[in-house]
C-alpha positions as CSV (number, residue, x, y, z in Angstrom):
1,X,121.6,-143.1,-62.3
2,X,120.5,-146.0,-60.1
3,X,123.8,-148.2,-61.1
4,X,125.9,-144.5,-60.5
5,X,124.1,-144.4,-56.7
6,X,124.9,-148.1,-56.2
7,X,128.8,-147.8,-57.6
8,X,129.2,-144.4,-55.6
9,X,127.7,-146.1,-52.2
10,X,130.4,-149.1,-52.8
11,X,133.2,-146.4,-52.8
12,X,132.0,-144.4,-50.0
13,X,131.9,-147.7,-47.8
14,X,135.3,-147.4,-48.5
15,X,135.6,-144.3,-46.6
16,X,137.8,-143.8,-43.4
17,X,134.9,-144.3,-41.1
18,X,135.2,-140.8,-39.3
19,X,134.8,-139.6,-43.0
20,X,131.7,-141.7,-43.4
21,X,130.2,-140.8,-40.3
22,X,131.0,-137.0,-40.9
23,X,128.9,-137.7,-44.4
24,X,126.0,-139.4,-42.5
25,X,125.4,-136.9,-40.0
26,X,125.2,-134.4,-41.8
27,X,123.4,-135.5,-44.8
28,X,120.8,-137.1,-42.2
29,X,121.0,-133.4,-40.6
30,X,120.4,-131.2,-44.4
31,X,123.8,-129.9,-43.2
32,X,125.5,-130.5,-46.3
33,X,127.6,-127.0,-46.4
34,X,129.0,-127.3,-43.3
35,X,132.9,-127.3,-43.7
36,X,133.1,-130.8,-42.0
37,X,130.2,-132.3,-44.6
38,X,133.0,-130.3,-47.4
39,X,135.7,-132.0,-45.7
40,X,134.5,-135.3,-46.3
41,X,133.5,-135.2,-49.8
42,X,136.8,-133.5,-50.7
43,X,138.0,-136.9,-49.6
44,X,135.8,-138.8,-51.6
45,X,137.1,-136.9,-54.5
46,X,140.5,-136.7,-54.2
47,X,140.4,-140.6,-54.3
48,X,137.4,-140.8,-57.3
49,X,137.1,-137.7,-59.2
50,X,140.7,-136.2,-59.6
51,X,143.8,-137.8,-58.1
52,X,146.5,-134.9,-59.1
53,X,147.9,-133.0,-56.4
54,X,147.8,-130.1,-56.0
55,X,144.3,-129.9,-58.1
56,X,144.9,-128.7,-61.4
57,X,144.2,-124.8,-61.9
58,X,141.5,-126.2,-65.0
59,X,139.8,-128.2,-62.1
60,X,139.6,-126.1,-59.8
61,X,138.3,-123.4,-62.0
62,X,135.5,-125.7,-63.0
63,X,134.8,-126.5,-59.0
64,X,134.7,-122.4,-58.5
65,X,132.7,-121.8,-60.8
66,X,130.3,-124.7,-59.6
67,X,130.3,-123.4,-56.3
68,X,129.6,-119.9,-57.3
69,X,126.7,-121.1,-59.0
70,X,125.5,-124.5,-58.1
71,X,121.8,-124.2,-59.0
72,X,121.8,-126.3,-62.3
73,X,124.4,-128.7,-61.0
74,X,122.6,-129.3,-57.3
75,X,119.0,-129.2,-59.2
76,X,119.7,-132.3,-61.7
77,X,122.4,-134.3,-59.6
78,X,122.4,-132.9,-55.8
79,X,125.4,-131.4,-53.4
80,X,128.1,-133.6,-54.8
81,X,128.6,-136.9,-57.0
82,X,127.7,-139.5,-54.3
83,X,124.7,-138.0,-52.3
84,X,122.3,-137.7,-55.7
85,X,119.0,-136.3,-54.8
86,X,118.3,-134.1,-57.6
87,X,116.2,-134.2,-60.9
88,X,118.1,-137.6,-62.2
89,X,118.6,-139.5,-60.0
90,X,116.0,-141.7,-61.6
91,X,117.3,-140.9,-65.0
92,X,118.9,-144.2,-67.3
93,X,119.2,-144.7,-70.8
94,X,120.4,-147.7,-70.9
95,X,117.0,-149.3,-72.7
96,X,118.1,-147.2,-75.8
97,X,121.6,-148.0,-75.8
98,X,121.2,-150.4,-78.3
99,X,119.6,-148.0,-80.7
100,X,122.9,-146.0,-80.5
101,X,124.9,-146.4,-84.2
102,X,127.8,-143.7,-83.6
103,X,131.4,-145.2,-82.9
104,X,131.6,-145.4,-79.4
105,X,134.5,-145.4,-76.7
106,X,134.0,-145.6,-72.9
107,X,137.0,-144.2,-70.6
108,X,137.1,-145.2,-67.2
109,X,140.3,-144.9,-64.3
110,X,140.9,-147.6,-62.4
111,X,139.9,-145.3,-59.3
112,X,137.0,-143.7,-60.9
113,X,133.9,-142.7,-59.5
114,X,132.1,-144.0,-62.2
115,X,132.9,-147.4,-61.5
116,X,132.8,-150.6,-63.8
117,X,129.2,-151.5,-62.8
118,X,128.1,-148.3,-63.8
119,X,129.5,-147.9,-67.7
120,X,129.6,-151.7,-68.3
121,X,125.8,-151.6,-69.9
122,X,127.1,-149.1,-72.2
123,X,129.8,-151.5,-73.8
124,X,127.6,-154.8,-73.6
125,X,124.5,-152.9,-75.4
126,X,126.1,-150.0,-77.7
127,X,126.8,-152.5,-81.0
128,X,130.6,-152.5,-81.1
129,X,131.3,-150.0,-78.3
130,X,134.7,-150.5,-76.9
131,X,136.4,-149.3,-73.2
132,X,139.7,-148.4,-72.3
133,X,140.3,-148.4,-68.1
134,X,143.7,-145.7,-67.5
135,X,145.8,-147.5,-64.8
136,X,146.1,-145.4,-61.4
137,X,143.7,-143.1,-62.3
138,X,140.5,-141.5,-61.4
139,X,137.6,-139.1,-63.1
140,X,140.0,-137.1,-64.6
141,X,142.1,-139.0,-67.0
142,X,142.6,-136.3,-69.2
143,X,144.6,-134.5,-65.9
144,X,145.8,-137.5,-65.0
145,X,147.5,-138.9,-67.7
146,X,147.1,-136.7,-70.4
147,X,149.4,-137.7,-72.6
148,X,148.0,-141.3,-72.5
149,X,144.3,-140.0,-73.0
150,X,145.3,-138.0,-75.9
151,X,146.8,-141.0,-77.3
152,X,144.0,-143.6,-76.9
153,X,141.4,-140.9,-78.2
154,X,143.6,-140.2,-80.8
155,X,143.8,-143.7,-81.9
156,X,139.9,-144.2,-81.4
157,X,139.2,-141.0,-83.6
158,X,141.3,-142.0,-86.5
159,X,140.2,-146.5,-87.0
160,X,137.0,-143.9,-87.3
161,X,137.6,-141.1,-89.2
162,X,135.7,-141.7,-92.9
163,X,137.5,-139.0,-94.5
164,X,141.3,-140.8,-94.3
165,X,139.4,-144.1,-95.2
166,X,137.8,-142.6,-98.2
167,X,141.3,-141.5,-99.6
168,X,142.6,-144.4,-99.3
């Protein structure tokens, strides 16, 4: 989680200052559920985490339902996806990355919040792991540019799939 922290600080620099001093304050305060604090990180994620507007009816869903119960979510990760003070936010696996042996594709958007410092140690240590980066996208690819996700999964799933390659 330590590369997540670092790539979501980098993005938050990025802020409008009056959004980043809005995120200080209150964080510095405990404040965070104060509508201003909300605000703020809405703007964090409509630039990082999902980029359609309005927000799709399946996101927002997910985001109720989050806020209706947030004890999991704020126990393991924290209030949102840039201020992580929860369970992992000393977590990594990337020491067993190598030992990984499963096909592996990492998705990124170009705007994503998880940014290319934090799944780059995936592709250098997973043996043969491959990325794809969606243009003009966030977090939510599959939103975004659904028909262009479904492709490149699509594509990924069958160069893998054992059962066609046995037929042939």
């Amino acid at each position: 989680m330590q590369l997540w922290v670092e790539g979501a600080a980098e993005l938050r620099a990025q802020l409008p200052p009056q959004t980043r001093a809005a995120l200080d304050r209150h964080e510095a305060d405990g404040t965070v559920t104060d509508p201003e604090y909300l605000a703020a990180t809405e703007e964090f994620y409509r630039r990082h985490v999902c980029r359609v507007e309005p927000m799709p009816k399946d996101f927002a869903d997910t985001v109720a339902q989050m806020e209706a119960e947030p004890t999991v979510y704020h126990t393991m990760n924290g209030p949102n996806e840039f201020h992580v003070i929860g369970t992992l936010r000393d977590w990594s696996i990337i020491d067993r990355l190598p030992s990984v042996t499963a096909p592996t594709l990492v998705i990124a958007g170009e705007f994503d919040e998880a940014t290319p410092a934090t799944w780059q140690p995936y592709v250098d240590l997973i043996p043969e792991a491959r990325s794809h980066v969606f243009a003009d996208t966030s977090h939510c690819t599959h939103l975004e540019k659904p028909e262009e996700f479904r492709k490149v999964i699509a594509d990924f799933l069958n160069q893998h799939d054992l059962a066609a390659a046995a037929r042939v």
